[in-house]
C-alpha positions as CSV (number, residue, x, y, z in Angstrom):
1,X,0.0,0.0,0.0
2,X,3.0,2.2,1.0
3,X,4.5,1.3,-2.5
4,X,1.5,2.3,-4.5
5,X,0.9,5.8,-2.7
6,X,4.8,6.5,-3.4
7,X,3.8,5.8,-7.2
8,X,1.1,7.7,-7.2
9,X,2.5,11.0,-5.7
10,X,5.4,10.5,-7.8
11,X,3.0,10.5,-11.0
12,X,1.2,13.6,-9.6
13,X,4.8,15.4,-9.9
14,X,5.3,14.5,-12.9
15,X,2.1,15.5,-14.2
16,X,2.8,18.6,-12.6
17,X,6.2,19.2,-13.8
18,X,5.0,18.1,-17.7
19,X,2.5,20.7,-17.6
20,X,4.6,23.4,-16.3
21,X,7.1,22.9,-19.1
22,X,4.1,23.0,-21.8
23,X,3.2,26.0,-20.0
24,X,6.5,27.2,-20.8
25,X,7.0,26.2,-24.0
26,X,3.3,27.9,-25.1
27,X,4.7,31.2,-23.9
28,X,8.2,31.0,-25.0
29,X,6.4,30.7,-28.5
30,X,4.4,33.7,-28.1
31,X,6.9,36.1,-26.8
32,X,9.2,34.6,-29.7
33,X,12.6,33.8,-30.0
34,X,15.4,36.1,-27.9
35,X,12.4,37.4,-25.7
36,X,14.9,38.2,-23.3
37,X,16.8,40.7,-25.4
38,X,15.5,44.3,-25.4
39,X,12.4,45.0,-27.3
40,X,12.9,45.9,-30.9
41,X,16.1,45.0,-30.6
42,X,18.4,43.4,-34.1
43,X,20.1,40.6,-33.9
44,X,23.8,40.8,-33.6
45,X,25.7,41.2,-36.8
46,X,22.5,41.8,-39.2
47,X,22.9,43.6,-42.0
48,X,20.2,46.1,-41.0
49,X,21.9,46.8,-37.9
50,X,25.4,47.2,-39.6
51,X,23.7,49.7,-41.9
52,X,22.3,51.7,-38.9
53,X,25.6,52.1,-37.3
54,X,27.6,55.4,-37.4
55,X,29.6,55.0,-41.1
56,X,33.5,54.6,-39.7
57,X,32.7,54.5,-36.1
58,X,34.1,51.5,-33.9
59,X,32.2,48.0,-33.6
60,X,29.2,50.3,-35.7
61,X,30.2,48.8,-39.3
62,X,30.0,51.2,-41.9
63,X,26.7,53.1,-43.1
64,X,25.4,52.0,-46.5
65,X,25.7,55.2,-48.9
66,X,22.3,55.6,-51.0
67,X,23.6,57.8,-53.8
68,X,19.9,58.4,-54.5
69,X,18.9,59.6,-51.5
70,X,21.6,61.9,-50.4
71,X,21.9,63.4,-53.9
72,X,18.1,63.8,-55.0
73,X,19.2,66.6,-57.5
74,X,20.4,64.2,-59.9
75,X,18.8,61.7,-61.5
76,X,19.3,58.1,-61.7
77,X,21.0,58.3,-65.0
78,X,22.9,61.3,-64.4
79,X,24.0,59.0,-60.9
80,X,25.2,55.9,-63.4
81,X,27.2,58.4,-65.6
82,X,28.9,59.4,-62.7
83,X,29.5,56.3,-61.1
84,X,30.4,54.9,-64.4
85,X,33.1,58.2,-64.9
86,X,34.6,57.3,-61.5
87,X,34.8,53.9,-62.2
88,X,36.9,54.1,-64.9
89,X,39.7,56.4,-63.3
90,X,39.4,54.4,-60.3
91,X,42.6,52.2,-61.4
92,X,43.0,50.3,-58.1
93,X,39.8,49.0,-58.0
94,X,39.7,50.3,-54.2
95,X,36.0,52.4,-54.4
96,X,38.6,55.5,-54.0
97,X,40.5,57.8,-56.6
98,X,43.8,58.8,-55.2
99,X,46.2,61.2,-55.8
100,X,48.3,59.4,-59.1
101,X,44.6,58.2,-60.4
102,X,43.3,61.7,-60.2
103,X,46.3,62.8,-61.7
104,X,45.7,60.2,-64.6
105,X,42.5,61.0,-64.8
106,X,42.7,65.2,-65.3
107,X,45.7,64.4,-68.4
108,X,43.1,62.1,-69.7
109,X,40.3,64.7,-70.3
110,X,43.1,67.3,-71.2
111,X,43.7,69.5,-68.2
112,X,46.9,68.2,-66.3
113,X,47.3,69.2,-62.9
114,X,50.3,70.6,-61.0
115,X,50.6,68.3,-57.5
116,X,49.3,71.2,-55.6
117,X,46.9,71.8,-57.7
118,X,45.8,67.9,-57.5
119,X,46.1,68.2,-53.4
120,X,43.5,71.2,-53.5
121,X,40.9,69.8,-55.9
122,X,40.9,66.8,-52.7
123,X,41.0,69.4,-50.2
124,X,38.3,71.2,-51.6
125,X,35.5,67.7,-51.3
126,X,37.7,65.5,-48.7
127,X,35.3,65.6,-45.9
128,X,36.4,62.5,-43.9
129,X,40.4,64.2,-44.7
130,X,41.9,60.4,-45.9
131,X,43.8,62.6,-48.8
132,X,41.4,61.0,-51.4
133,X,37.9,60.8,-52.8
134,X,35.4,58.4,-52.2
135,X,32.6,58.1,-55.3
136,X,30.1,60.3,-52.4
137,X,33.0,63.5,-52.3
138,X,33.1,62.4,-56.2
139,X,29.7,63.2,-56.5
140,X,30.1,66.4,-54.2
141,X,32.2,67.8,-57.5
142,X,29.1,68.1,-59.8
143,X,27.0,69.0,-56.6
144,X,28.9,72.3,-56.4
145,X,29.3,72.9,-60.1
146,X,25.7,72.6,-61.0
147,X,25.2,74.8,-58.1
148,X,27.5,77.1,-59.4
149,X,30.0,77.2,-56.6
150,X,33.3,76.2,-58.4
151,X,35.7,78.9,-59.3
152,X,36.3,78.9,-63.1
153,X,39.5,78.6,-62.6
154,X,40.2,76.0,-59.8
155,X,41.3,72.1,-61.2
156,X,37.4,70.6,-60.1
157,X,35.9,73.4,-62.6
158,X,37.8,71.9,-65.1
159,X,36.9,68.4,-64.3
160,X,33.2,69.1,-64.2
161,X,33.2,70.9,-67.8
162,X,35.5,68.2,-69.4
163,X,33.8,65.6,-68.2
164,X,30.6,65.9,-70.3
165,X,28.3,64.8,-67.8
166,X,25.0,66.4,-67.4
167,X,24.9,68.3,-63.9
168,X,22.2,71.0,-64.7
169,X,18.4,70.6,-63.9
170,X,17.9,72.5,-67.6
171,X,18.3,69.0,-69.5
172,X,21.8,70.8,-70.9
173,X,23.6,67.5,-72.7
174,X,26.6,67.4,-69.7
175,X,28.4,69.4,-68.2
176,X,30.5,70.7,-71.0
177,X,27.3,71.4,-73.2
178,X,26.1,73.2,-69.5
179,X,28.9,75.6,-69.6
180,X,28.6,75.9,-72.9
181,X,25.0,76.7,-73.3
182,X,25.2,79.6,-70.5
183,X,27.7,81.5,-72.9
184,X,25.4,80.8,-75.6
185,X,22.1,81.9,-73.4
186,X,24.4,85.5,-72.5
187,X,25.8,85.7,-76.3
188,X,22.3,85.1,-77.8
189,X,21.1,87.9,-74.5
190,X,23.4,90.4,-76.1
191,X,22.2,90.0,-79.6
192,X,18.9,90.4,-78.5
193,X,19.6,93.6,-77.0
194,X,21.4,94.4,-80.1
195,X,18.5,94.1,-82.0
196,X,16.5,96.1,-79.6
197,X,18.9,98.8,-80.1
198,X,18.6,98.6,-83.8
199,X,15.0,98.6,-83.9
200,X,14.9,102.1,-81.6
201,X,17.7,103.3,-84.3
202,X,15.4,102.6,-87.0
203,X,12.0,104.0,-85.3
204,X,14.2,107.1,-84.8
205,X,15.4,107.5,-87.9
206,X,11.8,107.0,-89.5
207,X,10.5,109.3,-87.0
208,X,13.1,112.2,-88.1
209,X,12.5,111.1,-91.9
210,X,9.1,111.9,-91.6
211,X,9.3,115.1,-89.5
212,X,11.5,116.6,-92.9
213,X,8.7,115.1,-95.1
214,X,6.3,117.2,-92.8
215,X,8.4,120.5,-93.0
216,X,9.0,120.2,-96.6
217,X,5.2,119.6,-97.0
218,X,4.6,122.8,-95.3
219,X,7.2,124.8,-96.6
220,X,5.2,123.7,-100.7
221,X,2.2,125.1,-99.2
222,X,3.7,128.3,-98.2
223,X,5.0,128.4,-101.7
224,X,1.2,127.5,-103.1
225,X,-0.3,130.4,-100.4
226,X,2.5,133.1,-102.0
């Protein structure tokens, strides 16, 4: 009898303990995996949570760059002709165009560079001061040339004109044409007011032609009245 009420509390326990872990179980499945973590928080090493991180900062990965988004002025083709221009001076296939490939790159579209002139055309975009650019300061280049902030003189003016991409919002045929195209628009402003000139020259002398007609006209019919 002692034997048989040992069994039978030992089954109750059992029973007990096999329902708790059901128990368990039903509300580990609710809550969902890593319900212990913090809520909302990514799972270590994700690719979403590298992309968050702080681009360059430590254990933060680096910060996807969304040519797209940052640079909304362009448009997605003018972006590819870019990208496409960078790639092909970017020699060492490192997603940066140093010093030498820079240097390459300005002899190639026919405006060679002195070294300090190549050290301030990086100077002038090198945000993140690594002495080279990345394709975002690449793109910063036609950012400040369509925006007209590039002296005419200065090494990245010249890269922007040569380069025959198409930085203006007008739907000017690159940047070349762009350039090209405002001296047109002020030549073809100075003809107009050329023309404007010429015009009041001609009402003038019309205006003068017929005041002699009108004298000489008068002075006849004096000579009639006599």
């Amino acid at each position: 009898m002692a034997a048989e009420e040992l069994a039978e509390r030992l089954g109750r326990r059992l029973g007990m303990h096999e329902g708790e872990t059901e128990q368990q179980r039903r509300h580990e499945a609710e809550q969902g995996p890593g319900s212990g973590s913090a809520p909302g928080a990514l799972p270590p090493g994700s690719p979403a949570g590298r992309a968050g991180g702080a681009e360059g900062s430590p254990g933060g990965g680096r910060r996807l760059f969304s040519p797209a988004a940052e640079f909304r002025e362009f448009s997605r083709r003018q972006l590819r002709d870019m990208e496409r221009l960078f790639r092909q001076y970017d020699a060492g296939r490192d997603g940066f165009i140093d010093l030498m490939e820079l240097k390459l790159m300005m002899e190639k579209l026919g405006a060679p560079q002195t070294h300090i002139g190549l050290k301030n055309m990086i100077k002038e975009v090198d945000e993140d001061l690594d002495s080279k650019l990345s394709f975002r300061e690449f793109l910063l280049i036609f950012r400040k040339a369509a925006a007209g902030e590039l002296q005419e003189d200065s090494g990245l003016h010249a890269l922007a004109r040569l380069s025959e991409i198409d930085v203006s919002t007008e739907g000017v045929k690159g940047a070349k044409s762009f350039f090209e195209a405002k001296a047109q628009a002020m030549t073809e402003a100075s003809r107009f007011e050329e023309e404007i000139r010429a015009e009041q020259e001609e009402k003038k002398k019309q205006a003068e032609e017929l005041k002699q007609r009108k004298a000489a006209f008068k002075e006849l019919q004096s000579a009639f009245a006599q």
